[in-house]
C-alpha positions, 0 to 999 in steps of 0.5 A: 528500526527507525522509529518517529514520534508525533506530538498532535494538538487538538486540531483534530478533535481532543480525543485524538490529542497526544503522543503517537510514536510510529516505527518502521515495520519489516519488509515481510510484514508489508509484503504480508499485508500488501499480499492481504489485499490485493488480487492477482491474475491465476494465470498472468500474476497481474494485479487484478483488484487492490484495496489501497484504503485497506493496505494503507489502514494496515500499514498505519496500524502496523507503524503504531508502537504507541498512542494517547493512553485513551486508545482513539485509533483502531483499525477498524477505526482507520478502515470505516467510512462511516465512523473513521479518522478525518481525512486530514489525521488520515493524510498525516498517520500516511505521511509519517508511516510511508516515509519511515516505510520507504513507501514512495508516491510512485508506490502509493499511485500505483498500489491506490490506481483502479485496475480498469483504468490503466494496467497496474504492473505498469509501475512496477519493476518485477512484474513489468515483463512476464512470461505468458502460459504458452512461454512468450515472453510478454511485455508492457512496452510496446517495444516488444519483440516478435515471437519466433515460430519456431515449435519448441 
């Protein structure tokens, strides 16, 4: 697995300067933690709810391999809005862990964008068409065929 090291000056503060040596985590590790936090329709298997900030915090600390021996991330250091990492060391432990994670900004858009906004599955190719309980065949393109009435 791909692996990339940062060397971080002092710009974030000193306690965070050092080396921190990321690697590529497993497709099932990510589909695990990206299962953890997000909810998703009983019946439809449309996503429901996601916590972005939470799968993007696990993926971050799944990536860690290494940090400065004083140990200044953890993850309830990445996850916490009141005592957590600067908005700037937090864009930059994304950056390294979505691009060795093939984690595209198309991904990231769709996993970070409200549910009441605009439809999630939208996004995505295996959930972009599903059968619905009553067997239709329901999509999200507004291209959608007719369904027949015939009785099965």
């Amino acid at each position: 697995m791909r692996t990339e090291v940062l060397e971080l000056d002092e710009r974030f503060g000193k306690e965070y300067a050092g080396r921190y040596v990321f690697r590529e985590i497993s497709w099932a590790k990510r589909s695990r933690i990206i299962q953890k936090y997000t909810k998703y329709h009983p019946i439809s298997g449309h996503v429901v709810s996601s916590d972005f900030i939470a799968i993007q915090a696990e993926t971050i600390w799944a990536s860690f391999k290494e940090q400065p021996p004083n140990k200044p991330v953890t993850l309830e250091k990445l996850l916490s809005e009141d005592d957590g990492i600067s908005i700037g060391l937090g864009e930059l432990f994304s950056q390294i862990a979505n691009k060795l994670n093939n984690v595209s900004a198309e991904e990231s858009a769709f996993l970070s964008e409200p549910s009441e906004d605009k439809s999630q599955t939208q996004s995505s190719q295996t959930s972009a068409s599903a059968k619905s309980s009553a067997g239709h065949q329901t999509s999200l393109q507004g291209n959608q065929p007719k369904p027949s009435n015939d009785s099965s």
